[in-house]
C-alpha positions in Angstrom: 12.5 12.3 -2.1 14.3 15.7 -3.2 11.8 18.2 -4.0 13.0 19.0 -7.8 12.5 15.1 -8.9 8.8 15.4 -8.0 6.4 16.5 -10.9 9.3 14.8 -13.2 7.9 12.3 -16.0 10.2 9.8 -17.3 9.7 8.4 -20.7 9.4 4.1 -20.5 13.0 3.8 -22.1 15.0 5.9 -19.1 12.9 3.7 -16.6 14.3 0.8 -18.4 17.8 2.1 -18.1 17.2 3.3 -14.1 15.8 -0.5 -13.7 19.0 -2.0 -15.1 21.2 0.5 -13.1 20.3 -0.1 -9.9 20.0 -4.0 -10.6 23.3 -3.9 -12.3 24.9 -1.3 -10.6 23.7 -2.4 -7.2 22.9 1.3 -6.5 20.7 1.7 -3.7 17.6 3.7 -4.0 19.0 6.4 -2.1 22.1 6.7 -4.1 20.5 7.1 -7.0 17.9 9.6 -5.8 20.8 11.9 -4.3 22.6 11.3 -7.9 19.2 12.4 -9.8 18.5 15.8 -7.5 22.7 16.4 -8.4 21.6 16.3 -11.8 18.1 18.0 -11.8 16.4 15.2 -13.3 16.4 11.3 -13.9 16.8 11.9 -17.5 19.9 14.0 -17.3 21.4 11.9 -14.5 22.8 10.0 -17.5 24.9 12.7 -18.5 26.5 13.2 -15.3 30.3 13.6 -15.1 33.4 10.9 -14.2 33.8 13.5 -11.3 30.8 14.6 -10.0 30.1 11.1 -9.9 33.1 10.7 -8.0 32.6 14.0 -5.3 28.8 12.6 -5.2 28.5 8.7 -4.1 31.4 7.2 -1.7 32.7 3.8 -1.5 35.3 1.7 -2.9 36.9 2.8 -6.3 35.9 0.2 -8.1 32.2 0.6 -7.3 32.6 4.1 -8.3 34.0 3.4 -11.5 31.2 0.5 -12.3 28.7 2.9 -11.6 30.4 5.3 -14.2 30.4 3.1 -16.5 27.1 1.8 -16.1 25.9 5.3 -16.8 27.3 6.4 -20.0 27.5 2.3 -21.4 26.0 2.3 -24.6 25.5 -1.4 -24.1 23.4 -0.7 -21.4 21.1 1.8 -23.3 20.6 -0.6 -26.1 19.4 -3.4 -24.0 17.3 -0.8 -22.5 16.0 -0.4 -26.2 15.5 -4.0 -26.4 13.4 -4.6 -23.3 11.6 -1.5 -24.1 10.5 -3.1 -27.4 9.4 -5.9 -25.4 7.3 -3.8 -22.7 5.6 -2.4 -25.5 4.9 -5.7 -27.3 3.4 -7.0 -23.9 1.3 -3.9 -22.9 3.6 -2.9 -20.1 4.6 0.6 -19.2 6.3 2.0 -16.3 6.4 4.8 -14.6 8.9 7.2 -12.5 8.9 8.0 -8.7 8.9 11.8 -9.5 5.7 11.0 -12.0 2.3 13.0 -10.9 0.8 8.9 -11.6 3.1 7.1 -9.3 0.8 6.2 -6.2 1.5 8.9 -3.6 1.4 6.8 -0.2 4.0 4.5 -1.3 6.2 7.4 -2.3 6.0 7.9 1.5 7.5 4.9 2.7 11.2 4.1 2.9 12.9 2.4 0.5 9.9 2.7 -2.2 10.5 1.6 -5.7 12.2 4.0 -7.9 10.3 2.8 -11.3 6.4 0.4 -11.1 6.0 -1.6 -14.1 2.6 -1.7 -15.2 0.2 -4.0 -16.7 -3.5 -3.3 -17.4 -5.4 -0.3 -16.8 -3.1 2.7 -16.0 -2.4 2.4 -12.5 -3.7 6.3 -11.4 -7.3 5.6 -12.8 -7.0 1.8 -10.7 -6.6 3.9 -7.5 -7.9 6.8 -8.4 -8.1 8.6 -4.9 -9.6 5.0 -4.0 -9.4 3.9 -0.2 -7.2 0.5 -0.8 -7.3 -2.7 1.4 -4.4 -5.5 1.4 -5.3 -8.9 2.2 -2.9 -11.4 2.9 -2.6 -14.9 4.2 -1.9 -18.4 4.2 -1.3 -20.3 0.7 -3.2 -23.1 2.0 -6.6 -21.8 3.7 -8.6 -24.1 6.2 -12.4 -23.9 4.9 -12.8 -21.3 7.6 -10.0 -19.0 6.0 -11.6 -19.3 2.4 -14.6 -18.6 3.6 -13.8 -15.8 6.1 -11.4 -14.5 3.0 -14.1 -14.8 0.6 -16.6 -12.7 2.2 -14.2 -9.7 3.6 -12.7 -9.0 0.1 -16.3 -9.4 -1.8 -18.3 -6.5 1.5 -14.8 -4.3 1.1 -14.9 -4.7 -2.9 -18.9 -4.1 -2.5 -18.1 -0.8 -0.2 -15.5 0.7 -2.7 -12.6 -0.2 -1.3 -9.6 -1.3 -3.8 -8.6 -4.9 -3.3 -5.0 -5.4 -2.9 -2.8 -8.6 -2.9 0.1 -10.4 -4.1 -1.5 -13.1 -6.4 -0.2 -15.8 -4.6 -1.9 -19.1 -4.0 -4.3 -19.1 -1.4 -5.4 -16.3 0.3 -4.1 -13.5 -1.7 -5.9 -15.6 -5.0 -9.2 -15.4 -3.0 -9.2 -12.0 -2.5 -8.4 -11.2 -5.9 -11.1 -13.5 -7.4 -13.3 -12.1 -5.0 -12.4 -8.5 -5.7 -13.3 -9.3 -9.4 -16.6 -11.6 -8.7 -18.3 -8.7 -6.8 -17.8 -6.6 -10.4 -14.9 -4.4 -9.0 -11.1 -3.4 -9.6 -8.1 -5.6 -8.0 -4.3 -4.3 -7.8 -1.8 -7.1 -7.8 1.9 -6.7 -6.7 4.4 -9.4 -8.1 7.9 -10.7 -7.0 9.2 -10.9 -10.6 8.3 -9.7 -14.1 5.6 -8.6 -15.7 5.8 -11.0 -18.4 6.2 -14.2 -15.7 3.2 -16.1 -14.4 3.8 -16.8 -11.3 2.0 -18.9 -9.6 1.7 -20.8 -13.6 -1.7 -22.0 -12.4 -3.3 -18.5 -11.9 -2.5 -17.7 -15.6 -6.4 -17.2 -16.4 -6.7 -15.1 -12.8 -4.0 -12.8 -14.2 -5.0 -12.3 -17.7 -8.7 -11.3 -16.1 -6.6 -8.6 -13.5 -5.0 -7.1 -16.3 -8.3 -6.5 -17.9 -10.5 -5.3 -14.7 -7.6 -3.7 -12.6 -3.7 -3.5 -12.8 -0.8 -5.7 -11.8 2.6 -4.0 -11.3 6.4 -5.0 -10.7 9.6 -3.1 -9.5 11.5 -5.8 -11.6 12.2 -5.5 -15.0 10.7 -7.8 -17.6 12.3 -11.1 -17.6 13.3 -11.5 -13.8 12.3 -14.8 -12.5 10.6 -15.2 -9.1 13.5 -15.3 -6.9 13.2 -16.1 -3.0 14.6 -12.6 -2.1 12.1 -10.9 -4.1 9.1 -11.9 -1.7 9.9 -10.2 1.6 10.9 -7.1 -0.5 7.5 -7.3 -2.0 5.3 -7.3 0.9 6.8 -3.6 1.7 5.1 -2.3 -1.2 2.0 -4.2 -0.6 1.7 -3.1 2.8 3.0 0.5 1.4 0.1 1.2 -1.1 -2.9 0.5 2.0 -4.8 2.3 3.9 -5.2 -1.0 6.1 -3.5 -4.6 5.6 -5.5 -7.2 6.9 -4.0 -11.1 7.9 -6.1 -14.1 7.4 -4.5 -16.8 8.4 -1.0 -16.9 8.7 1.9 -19.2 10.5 4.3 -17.5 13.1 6.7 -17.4 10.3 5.2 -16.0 7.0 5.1 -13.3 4.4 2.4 -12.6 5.8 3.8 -11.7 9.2 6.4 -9.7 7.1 3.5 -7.5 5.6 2.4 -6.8 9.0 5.6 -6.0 10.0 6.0 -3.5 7.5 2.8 -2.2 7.9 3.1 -1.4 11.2 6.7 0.6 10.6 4.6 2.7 8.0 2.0 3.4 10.0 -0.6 1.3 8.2 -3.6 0.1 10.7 -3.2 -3.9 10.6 -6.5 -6.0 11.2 -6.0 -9.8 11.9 -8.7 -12.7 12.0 -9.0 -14.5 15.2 -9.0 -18.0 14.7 -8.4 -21.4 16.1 -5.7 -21.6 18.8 -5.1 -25.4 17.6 -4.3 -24.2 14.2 -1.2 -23.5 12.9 -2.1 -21.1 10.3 -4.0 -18.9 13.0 -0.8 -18.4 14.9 0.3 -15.5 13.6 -3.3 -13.7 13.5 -3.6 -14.5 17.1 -0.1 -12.7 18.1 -1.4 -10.4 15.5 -4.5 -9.5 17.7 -2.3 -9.9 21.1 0.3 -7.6 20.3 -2.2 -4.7 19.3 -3.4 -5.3 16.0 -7.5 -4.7 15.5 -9.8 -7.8 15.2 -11.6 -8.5 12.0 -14.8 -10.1 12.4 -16.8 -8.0 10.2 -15.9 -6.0 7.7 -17.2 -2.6 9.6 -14.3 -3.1 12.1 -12.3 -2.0 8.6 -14.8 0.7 7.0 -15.3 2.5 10.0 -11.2 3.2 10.0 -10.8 4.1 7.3 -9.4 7.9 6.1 -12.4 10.4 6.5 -12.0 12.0 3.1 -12.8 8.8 1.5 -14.0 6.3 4.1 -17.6 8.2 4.1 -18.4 7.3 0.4 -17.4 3.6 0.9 -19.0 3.3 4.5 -22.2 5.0 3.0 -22.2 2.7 0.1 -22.1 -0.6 1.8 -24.7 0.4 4.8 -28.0 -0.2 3.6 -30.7 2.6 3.7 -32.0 1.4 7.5 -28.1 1.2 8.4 -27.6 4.5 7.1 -30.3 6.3 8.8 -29.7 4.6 12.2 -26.1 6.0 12.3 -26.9 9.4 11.0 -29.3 9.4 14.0 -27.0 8.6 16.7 -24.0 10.8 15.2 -26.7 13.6 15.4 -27.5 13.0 19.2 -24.2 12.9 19.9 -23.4 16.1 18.8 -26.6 17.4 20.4 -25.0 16.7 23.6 -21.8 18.2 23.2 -20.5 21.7 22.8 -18.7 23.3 19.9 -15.7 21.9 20.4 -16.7 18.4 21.2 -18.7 18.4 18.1 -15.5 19.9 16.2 -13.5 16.4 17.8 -16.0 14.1 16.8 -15.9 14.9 13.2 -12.3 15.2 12.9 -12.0 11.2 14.4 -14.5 10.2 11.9 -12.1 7.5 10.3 -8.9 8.1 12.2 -7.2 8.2 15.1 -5.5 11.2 16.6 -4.0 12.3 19.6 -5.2 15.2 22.0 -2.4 17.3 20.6 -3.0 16.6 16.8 -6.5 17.6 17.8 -5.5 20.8 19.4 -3.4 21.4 16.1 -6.0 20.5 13.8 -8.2 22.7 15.6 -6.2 25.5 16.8 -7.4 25.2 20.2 -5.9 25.1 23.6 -4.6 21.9 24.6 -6.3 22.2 28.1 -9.7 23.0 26.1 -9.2 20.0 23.7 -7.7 17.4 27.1 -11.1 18.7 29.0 -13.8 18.0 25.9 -11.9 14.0 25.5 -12.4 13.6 29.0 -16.5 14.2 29.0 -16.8 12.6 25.4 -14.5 9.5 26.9 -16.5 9.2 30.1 -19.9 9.7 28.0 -18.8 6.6 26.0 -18.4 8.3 22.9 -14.8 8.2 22.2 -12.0 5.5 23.6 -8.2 6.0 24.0 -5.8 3.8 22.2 -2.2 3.6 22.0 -1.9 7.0 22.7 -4.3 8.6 20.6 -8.1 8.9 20.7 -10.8 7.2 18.1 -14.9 7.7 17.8 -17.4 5.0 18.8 -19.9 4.3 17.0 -22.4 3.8 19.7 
């Protein structure tokens, strides 16, 4: 994202009006991005020129010349009124890629929404610097994967964590109720409007997101739930976690698309084993045989999680016994080791990093760094994997 856009915030009406351009201009995000840094802002991207327009975005002249149109159509700016009316009547806002509140790790990802609409509690204070879970699966759970589904979201909720999903039936419905049973916040990410209940039958589990968490869009008010919308979807869901975790899912899913994505953004992906008769444990299986990290209780997830925040959420669902029993071994641990080795263990508190990411971090020879790994690996108390070193916790 160009560097000027960044601290930018953009009033609900111009996200209305870059909502309708890109769907009705069939601009890709990219395009319009390059278009807005050309013009030093979103807001003054509207008042661009016939010919820098031109000189700035290639492609057939008639696409051009839509795209012109689009931009200074006063048509388009008064249906922008209109829906904004409607947003306001219906509590939703929106807000800007360049806004200081739009949620910084899915502005990392490619292709991330250039405008979230918003319903609820104001989508910063939801996160809030929060370590964020998505849990996806199977619209029609065996007993084991309401069950299994019931309990992770309600321990992660419990620890801290924010509970993310996609409302649908199933799965994703059972980890928001869950979320929201424990007493905690729940982030829902739709495939059409705000104003749309979708599924109908989860009208009452929206209505009590809306008051506890937040539910956002990229589609504007009105757009129906459209098949396309789905796949498109699960980026973002996948985008705003710190870890995406499967439960239960057929070879051919959304949630197999999730995973997909998460893996391409560098998400960690946690899948439940389950039965190798069932066909909604397919995918979790492949999940786990292709590299992903078996659930089977939730500290698999807390220990994982980003240092900065995993510690508060880790320390909040151990219990005092727990606690103490940890401290003591991470204490003897670094009893043992030197300086440096110390040094590594607390930097791969919640992460994974490889011996030259360490040597960065640490501004140590790469020999020096190679050497500690080697005595801390062969005394048990770190592992490789996938090319990059984590801490054990025994």
């Amino acid at each position: 994202m160009p560097v000027s856009l960044k601290s930018e915030k953009v009033e609900l009406l111009d996200c209305i009006r870059l909502a309708l351009l890109i769907k009705e201009g069939r601009l890709a995000s990219r395009h319009l991005l390059s278009l807005a840094d050309l013009a030093g802002s979103f807001k003054k991207l509207f008042e661009l020129s016939d010919k820098t327009i031109l000189e700035a975005v290639s492609g057939p002249p008639e696409r051009i010349q839509r795209l012109s149109t689009l931009l200074h159509s006063g048509l388009l700016r008064e249906r922008a009124i209109q829906i904004a009316e409607q947003c306001r009547c219906q509590k939703i806002s929106a807000v800007a890629c360049s806004d200081n509140r739009y949620p910084e790790n899915l502005r990392q990802i490619s292709g991330f929404p250039i405008v979230l609409f918003c319903r609820g509690r104001e989508i910063q204070s939801v996160l809030a610097e929060k370590t964020t879970a998505t849990i996806v699966g199977t619209r029609r759970p065996t007993g084991y994967g309401r069950l299994v589904g019931r309990r992770f979201a309600e321990q992660l909720a419990e620890a801290g964590v924010l509970i993310i999903s996609g409302m649908a039936r199933g799965i994703d419905t059972i980890a928001h109720e869950s979320a929201l049973s424990a007493g905690e916040q729940t982030l829902a990410v739709m495939a059409c409007g705000l104003d749309i209940v979708y599924p109908p039958d989860n009208a009452a589990l929206l209505d009590r997101i809306c008051e506890h968490g937040t539910v956002i869009s990229e589609h504007l008010p009105g757009t129906p739930p459209i098949r396309t919308y789905f796949p498109a979807r699960n980026r973002i869901l996948s985008g705003l976690a710190d870890a995406v975790i499967v439960i239960e899912a057929s070879l051919k899913s959304g949630s197999m698309i999730t995973a997909s994505f998460a893996a391409d953004q560098g998400r960690d992906v946690y899948a439940v084993p389950g039965n190798v008769l069932s066909r909604e444990s397919e995918g979790c299986n492949r999940l786990i045989a292709e590299g992903a990290f078996m659930l089977t209780e939730v500290d698999d997830v807390l220990w994982r999680l980003p240092v900065a925040r995993r510690l508060d959420s880790f320390t909040a669902y151990l219990d005092e016994a727990e606690s103490d029993d940890l401290r003591k071994v991470e204490e003897s641990s670094c009893l043992k080791t030197n300086r440096v080795a110390e040094e590594i263990c607390q930097l791969l508190r919640g992460c994974a990093l490889s011996s030259a990411e360490l040597a960065n971090l640490m501004n140590t020879a790469l020999p020096d760094i190679l050497c500690q790994l080697t005595e801390l690996e062969i005394a048990g108390k770190v592992k490789r994997d996938r090319g990059k070193f984590i801490l054990l916790r025994s």
